[in-house]
ZAMARGU-4260 file (C-alpha; in steps of 0.2 Angstrom, whole numbers, plus 5000, padded with zeros to 4 digits):
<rodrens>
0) 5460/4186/5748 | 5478/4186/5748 | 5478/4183/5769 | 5465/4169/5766 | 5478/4161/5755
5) 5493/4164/5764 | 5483/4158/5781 | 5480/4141/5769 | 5499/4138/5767 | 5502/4140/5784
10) 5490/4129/5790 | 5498/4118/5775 | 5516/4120/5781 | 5511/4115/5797 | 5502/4097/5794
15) 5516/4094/5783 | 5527/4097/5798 | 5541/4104/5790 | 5543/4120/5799 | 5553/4111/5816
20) 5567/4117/5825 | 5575/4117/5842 | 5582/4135/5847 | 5587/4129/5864 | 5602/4123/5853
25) 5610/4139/5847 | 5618/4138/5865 | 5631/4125/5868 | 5630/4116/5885 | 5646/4117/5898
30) 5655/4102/5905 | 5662/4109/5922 | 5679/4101/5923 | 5681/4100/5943 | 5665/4091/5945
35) 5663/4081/5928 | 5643/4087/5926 | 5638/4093/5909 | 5623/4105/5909 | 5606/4101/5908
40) 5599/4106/5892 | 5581/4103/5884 | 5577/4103/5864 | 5562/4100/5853 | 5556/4096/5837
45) 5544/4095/5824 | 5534/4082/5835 | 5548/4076/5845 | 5557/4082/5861 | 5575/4078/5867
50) 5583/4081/5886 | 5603/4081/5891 | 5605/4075/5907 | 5618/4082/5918 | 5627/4063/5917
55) 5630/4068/5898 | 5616/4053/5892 | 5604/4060/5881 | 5584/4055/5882 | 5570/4056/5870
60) 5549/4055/5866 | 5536/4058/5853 | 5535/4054/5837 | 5548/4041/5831 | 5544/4034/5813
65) 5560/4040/5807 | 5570/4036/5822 | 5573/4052/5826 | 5572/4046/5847 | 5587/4036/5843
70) 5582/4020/5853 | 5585/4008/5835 | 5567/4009/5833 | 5553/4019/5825 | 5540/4017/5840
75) 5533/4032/5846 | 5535/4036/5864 | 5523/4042/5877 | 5542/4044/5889 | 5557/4046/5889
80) 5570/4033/5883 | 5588/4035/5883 | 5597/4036/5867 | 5609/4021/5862 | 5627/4021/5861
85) 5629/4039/5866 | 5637/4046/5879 | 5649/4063/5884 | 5637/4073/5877 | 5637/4092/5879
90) 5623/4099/5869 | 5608/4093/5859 | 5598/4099/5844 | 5581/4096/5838 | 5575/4095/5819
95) 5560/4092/5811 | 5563/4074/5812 | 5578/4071/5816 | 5593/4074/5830 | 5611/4082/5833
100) 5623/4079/5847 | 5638/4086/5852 | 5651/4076/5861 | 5663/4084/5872 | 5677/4077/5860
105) 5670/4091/5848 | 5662/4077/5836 | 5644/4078/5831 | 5633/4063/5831 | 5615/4061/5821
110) 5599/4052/5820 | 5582/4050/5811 | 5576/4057/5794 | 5591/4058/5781 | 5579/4063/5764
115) 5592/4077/5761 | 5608/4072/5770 | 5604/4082/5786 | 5612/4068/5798 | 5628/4074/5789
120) 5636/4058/5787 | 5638/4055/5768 | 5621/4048/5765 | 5605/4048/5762 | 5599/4035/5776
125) 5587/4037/5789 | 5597/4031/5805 | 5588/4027/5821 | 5605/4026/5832 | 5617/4041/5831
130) 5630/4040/5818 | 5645/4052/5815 | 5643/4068/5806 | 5659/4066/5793 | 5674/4077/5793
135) 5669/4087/5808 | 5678/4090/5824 | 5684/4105/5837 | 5664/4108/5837 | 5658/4121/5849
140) 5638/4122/5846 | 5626/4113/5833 | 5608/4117/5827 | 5595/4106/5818 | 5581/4112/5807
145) 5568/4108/5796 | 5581/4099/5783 | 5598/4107/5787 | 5611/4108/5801 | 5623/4119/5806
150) 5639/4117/5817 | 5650/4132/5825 | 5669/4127/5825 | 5681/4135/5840 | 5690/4146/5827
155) 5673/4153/5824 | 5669/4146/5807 | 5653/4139/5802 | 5650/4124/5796 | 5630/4117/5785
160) 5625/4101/5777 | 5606/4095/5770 | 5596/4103/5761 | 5600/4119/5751 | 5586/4125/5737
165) 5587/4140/5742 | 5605/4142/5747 | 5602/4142/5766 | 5620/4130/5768 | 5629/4149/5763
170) 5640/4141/5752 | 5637/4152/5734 | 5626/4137/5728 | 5610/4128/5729 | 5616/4110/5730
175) 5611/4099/5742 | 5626/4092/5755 | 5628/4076/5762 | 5641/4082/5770 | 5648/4099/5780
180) 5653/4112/5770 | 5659/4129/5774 | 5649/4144/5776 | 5656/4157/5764 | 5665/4173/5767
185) 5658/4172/5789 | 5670/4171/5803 | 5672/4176/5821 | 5655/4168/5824 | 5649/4164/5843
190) 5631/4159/5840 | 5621/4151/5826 | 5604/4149/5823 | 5593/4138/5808 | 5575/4140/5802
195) 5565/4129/5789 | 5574/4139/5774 | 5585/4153/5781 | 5602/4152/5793 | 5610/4165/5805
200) 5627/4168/5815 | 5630/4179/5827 | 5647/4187/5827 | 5659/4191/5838 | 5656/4211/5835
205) 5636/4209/5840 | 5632/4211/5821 | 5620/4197/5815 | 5620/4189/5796 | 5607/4178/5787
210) 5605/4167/5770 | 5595/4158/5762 | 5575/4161/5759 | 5571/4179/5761 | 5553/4179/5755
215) 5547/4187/5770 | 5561/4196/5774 | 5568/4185/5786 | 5585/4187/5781 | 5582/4208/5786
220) 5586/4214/5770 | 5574/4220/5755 | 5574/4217/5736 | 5579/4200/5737 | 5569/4182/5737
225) 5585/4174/5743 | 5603/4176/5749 | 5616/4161/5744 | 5628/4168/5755 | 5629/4178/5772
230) 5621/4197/5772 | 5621/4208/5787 | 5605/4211/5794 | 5602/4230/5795 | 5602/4240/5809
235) 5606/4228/5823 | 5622/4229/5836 | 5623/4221/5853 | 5615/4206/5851 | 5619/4193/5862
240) 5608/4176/5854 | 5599/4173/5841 | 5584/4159/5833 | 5576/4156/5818 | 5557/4149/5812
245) 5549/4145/5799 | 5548/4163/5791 | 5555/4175/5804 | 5570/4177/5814 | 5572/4184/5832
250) 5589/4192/5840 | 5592/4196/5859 | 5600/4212/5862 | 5614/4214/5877 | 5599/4227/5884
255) 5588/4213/5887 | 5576/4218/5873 | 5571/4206/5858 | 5569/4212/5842 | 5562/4202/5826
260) 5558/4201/5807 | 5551/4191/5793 | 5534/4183/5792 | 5520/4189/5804 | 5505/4181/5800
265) 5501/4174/5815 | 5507/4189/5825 | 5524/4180/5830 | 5533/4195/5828 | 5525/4202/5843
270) 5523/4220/5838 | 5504/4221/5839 | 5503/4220/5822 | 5501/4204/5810 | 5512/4214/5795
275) 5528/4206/5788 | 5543/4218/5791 | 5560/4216/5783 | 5569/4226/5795 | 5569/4221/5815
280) 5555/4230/5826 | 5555/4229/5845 | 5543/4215/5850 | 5532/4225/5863 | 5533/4225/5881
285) 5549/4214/5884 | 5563/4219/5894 | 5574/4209/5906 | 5576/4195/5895 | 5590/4182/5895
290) 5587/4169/5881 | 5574/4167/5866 | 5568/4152/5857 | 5557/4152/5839 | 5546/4139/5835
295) 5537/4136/5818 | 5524/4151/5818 | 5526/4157/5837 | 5539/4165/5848 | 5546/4163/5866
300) 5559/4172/5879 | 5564/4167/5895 | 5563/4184/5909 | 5577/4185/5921 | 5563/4180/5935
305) 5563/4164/5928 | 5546/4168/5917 | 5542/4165/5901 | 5534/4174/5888 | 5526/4168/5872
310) 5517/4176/5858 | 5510/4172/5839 | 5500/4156/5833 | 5492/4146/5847 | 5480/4135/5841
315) 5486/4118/5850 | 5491/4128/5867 | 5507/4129/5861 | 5509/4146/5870 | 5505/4141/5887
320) 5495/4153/5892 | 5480/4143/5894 | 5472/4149/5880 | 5470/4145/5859 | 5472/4160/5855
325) 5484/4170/5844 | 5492/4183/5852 | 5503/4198/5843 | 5509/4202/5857 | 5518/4193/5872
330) 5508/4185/5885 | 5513/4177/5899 | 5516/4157/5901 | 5504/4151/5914 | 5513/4148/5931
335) 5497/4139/5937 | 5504/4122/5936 | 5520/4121/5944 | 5531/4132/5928 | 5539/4144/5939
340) 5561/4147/5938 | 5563/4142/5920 | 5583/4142/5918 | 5580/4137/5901 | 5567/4136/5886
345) 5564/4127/5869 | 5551/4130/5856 | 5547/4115/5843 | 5536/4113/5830 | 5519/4115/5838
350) 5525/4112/5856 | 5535/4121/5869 | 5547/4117/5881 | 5557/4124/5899 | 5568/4120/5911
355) 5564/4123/5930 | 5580/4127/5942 | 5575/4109/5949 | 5580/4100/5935 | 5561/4096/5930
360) 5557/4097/5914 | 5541/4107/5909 | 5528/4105/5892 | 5514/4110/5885 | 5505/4112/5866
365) 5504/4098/5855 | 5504/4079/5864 | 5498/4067/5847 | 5513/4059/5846 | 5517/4060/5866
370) 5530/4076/5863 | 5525/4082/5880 | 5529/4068/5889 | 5512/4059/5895 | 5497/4050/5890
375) 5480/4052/5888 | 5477/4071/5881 | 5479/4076/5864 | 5487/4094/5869 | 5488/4104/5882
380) 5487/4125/5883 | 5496/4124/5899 | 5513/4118/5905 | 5514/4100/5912 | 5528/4091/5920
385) 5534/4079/5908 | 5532/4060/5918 | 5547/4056/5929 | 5561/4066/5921 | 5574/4076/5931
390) 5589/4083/5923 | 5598/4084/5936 | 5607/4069/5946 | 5620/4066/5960 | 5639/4069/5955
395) 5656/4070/5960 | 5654/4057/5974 | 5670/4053/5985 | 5673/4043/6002 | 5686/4045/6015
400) 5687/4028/6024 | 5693/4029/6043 | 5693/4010/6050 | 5685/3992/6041 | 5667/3998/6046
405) 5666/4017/6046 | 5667/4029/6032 | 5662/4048/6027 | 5653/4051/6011 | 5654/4068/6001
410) 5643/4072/5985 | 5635/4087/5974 | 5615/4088/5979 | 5604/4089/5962 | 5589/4098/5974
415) 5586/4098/5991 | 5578/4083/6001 | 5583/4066/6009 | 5596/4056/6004 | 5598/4040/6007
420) 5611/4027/6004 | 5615/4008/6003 | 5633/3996/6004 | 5634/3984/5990 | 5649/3973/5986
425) 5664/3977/5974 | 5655/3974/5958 | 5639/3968/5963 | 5623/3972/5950 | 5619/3991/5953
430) 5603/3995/5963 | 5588/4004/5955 | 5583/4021/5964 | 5569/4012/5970 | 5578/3998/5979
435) 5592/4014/5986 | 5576/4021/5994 | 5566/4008/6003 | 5582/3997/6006 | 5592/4010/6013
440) 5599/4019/6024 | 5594/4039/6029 | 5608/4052/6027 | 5596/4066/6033 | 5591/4082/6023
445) 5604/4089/6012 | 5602/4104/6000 | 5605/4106/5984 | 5624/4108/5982 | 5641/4101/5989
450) 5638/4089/6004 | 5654/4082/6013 | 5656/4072/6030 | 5641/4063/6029 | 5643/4046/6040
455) 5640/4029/6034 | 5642/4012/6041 | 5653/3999/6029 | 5659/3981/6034 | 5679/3975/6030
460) 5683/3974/6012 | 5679/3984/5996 | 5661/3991/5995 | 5651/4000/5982 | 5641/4014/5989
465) 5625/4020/5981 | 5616/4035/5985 | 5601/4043/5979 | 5591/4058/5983 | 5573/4062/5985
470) 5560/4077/5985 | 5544/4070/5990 | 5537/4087/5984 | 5541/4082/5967 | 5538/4064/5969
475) 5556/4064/5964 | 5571/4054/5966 | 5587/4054/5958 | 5596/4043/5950 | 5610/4034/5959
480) 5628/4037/5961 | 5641/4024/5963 | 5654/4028/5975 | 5669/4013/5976 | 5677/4012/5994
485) 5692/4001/5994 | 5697/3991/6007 | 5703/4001/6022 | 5721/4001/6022 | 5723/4007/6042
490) 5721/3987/6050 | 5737/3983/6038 | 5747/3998/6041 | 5743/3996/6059 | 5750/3979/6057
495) 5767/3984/6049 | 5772/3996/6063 | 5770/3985/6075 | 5783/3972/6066 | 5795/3989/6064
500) 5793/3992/6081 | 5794/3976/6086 | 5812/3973/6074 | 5816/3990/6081 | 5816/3982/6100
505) 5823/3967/6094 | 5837/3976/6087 | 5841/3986/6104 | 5841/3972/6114 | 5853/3962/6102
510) 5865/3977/6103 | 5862/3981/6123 | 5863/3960/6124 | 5881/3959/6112 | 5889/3976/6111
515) 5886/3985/6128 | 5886/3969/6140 | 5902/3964/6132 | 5911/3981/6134 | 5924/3983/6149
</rodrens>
């Protein structure tokens, strides 16, 4: 009787929706500094999903009633649109219905739902355009969850705002915040991690700690129904990430094994067993694993193969394996479509997310409000590629120009393919991928990587150059880069010499002419 009605508030939680989070978040994206590209990075919601491209623009899709796609509207979308008035970014996070982003100035921007002051920005207003998180800055990682958020500052403090019944802001109270506040008595922290009651840091020693709602032990401890402040999970060193759900929690050991704790009713602890546990237990047959993501009642972990692994609740696909069915243990991700080297994953409320090393973006579970990207099914139990996205774009574009109508082109490849290019003037309107392709001219294959010396025909004056890649295998292009040639300078330089050789010859002659002819 008592697993009937635990079962009902489950299935309650999860039409409610209130149980989303993104776990792709606990990790903050890189900005390489030579090359200017910021790191892919995927995230997802309750019933939305979010992408970073490496051009530091952020894109978004599902459900939208609170404006949690940040596009200043409450439409839902089928595809993704780009988020206003954002740009720099380094790393995204995905809440129940809202968003979080990072900038590479350190601030955090945030969008959607606002009930319980989760956007951080002294109020209670749902916002469908980012606003600024107040009096936060030097920010290294954020997450979103299902009404709080969490920031991690560079001199490893912790920062909370939203909700905080019960106490999951960690700062010895149970007041809602509108606003950041400190984490108590937690320092040297290098990862963070939020569920839909409870938080979690990862120090700098490999320890891991936990506040907020303990009811099924997800905070590791026993005896208590809820911690106000950080407690040390018990018997865990050498973890390397951790994530957070709705009832349990999930840490990553430097061994490449996961371990979890908490809730387990739909087996998402993956022991083989659906019994709470408030300690950590091994989650069976794992090893090799190199990131881990939690969604609301199910678990993921990416293998250092580039699979992925997914166990617990399942009934909208949300496991991937092709399948409705819970599993307790880990099962395999169907490869069957296309998913195959994931660099990164993302688990939301009911829907799943991953990265493939081409910068495609993969999905599956849950499609009603168009989370996963296209139309026309209500879920899917096996990943699909979400429409036209690619994460990855052209960069770090220069020229060398050698005469008025020659130049050579270099760039960074986002896969390998064809490029192709076309020669604009100075500030004409810039071309769509489209036009680059067709209009263009061929470069030749490239590979994915740094390409220099490629040729390219120019007329006199200043030009824009705009080149695109494409992989007909993935019915993929990129999007184009703008390359600026100014005018060549050799014409003019070759002019001057001329006048300094010809002043030069002048000025011999003059002195052969009135000096020398003149001396006895």
């Amino acid at each position: 009787m008592q697993k009937i009605k635990r079962r009902s508030m489950l299935l309650s939680l999860l039409l409610a929706a209130t149980m989303a989070f993104s776990l792709s978040a606990v990790m903050s994206s890189t900005v390489d500094a030579a090359a200017g590209e910021t790191t892919p990075m995927i995230a997802a919601g309750g019933s939305h999903s979010m992408a970073l491209k490496s051009d530091g623009t952020v894109w978004a899709w599902g459900y939208n009633l609170f404006g949690q796609l940040g596009d200043n509207s409450t439409t839902d979308r089928s595809a993704p649109v780009l988020v206003s008035n954002l740009s720099n970014v380094t790393a995204i996070a995905a809440g129940s219905y809202y968003s979080l982003a990072l900038k590479s100035d350190g601030t955090v921007w945030a969008w959607g739902w606002n009930s319980r002051g989760e956007l951080g920005d002294n109020s209670t207003t749902d916002r469908s355009a980012p606003v600024l998180v107040s009096n936060l800055s030097n920010v290294t990682a954020i997450v979103a969850g299902g009404e709080h958020s969490m920031a991690l500052r560079n001199d490893g403090t912790v920062w909370a705002w939203g909700r905080n019944v019960e106490g999951q802001l960690g700062d010895s109270s149970t007041t809602d915040s509108s606003t950041p506040v400190l984490v108590s008595n937690l320092s040297n922290v290098t990862a963070i991690a939020v569920g839909q009651g409870h938080s979690m840091a990862l120090r700098n020693d490999g320890t891991v700690w936990a506040w907020g709602d303990n009811r099924y032990g997800q905070l590791g401890v026993d005896s208590i129904p809820s911690s106000r402040t950080p407690v040390q999970v018990s018997g865990l060193t050498g973890i390397t990430a951790v994530a957070a759900g709705v009832g349990h929690s999930m840490a990553l050991k430097n061994n490449g094994t996961v371990w979890a704790w908490g809730w387990n009713d739909c087996g998402q602890l993956g022991d083989d067993s659906t019994a709470d546990r408030h300690t950590p237990v091994q989650v069976l047959d794992l090893a090799g694993m190199t990131t881990i993501a939690v969604g609301s009642f199910y678990s993921l972990a990416l293998k250092s193969d580039g699979k992925v692994w997914a166990w617990g609740a399942n009934f909208n696909g949300q496991l991937g394996d092709s399948s409705t069915t819970d599993r307790s243990a880990p099962v395999q991700v169907s490869d069957q479509t296309g998913l195959t080297d994931a660099t990164a994953i993302a688990a939301g409320g009911i829907h799943s997310m991953a990265l493939k090393n081409d910068g495609t973006v993969w999905a599956w579970g849950d499609n009603r409000c168009g989370q996963l990207g296209v139309d026309g099914i209500p879920y899917s139990n096996a990943p699909v590629r979400v429409s036209w996205l690619s994460l990855r774009m052209l960069f770090a574009g220069s020229v060398d120009r050698t005469s008025d109508t020659s130049a050579t082109i270099s760039f960074t490849a986002p896969f390998d393919g064809i490029a192709y290019y076309i020669v604009l003037e100075k500030g004409a309107d810039a071309p769509s991928k489209e036009r680059v392709r067709s209009e263009g001219t061929s470069l030749g294959a490239v590979k994915a990587g740094a390409v220099t010396g490629l040729p390219v025909a120019l007329t006199a004056g200043a030009k824009d150059i705009y080149v695109v890649c494409e992989n007909a295998d993935m019915n993929e292009i990129s999007e184009p880069l703008k390359i600026e040639a100014t005018a060549y300078s050799g014409s003019f330089m070759a002019i001057i010499a001329g006048i300094v050789l010809a002043l030069a010859a002048i000025g011999i002659g003059a002195y052969w002419f009135f000096v020398k002819k003149k001396t006895p």
